[in-house]
C-alpha positions as CSV (number, residue, x, y, z in Angstrom):
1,X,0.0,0.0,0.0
2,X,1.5,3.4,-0.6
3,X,-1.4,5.6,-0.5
4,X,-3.9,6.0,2.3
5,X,-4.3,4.6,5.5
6,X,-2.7,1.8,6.9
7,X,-4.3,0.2,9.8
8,X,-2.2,-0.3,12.8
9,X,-3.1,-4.4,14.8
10,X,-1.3,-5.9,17.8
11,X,-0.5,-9.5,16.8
12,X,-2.2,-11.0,19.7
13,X,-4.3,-13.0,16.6
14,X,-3.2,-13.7,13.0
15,X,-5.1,-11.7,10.5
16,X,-4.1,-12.5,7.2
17,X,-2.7,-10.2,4.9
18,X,-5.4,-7.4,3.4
19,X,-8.4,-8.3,6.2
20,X,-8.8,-5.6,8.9
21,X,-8.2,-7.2,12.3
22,X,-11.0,-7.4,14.9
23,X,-11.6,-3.9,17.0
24,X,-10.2,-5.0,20.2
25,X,-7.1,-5.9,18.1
26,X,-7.1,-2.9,15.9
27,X,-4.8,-0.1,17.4
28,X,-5.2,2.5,14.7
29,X,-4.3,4.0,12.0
30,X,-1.6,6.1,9.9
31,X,-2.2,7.8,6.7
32,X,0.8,6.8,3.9
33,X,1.9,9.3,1.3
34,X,4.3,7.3,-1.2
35,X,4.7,4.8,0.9
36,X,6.1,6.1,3.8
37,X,4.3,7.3,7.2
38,X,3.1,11.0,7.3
39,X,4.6,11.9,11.1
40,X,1.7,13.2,13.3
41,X,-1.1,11.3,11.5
42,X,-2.1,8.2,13.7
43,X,-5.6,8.0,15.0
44,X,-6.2,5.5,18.0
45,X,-9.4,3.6,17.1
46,X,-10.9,3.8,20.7
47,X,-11.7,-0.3,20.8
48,X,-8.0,-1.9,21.6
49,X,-8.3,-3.2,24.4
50,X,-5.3,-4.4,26.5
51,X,-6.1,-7.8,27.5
52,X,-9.4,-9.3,25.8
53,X,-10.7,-13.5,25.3
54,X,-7.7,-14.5,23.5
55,X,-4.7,-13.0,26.2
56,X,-2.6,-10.0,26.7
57,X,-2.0,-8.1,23.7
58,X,1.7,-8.2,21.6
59,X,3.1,-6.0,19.4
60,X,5.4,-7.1,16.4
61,X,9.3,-6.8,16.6
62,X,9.4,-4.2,14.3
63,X,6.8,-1.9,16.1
64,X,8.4,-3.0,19.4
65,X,11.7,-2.2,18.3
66,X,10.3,1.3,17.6
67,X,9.0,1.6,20.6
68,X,12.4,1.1,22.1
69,X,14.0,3.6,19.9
């Protein structure tokens, strides 16, 4: 995708590839312009939720590694 937004999901369950995760998985979103992220354009969805039915949520190593950054 290099146009629009990109939704951003915990991996806590595998959604494949072009499906939009469930709500409590679904952190938000980012709005991409060629590609890359625009900086200050994330919107939190409202419905993560923390722990939910299926566990404690995780983040990938990439947006972990981020985070650490």
């Amino acid at each position: 995708q290099k146009e629009g937004y990109l939704n951003v999901s915990d991996t806590r369950v595998y959604t494949p590839w072009g499906r939009v995760s469930d709500p409590e998985d679904l952190i938000g979103a980012v709005l991409l312009k060629e590609g890359k992220i625009v900086p200050g354009t994330f919107q939190p969805t409202g419905t993560h939720r923390i722990v939910s039915m299926n566990g404690l949520f995780c983040l990938s190593e990439t947006l972990t590694g981020k985070l650490v950054e």
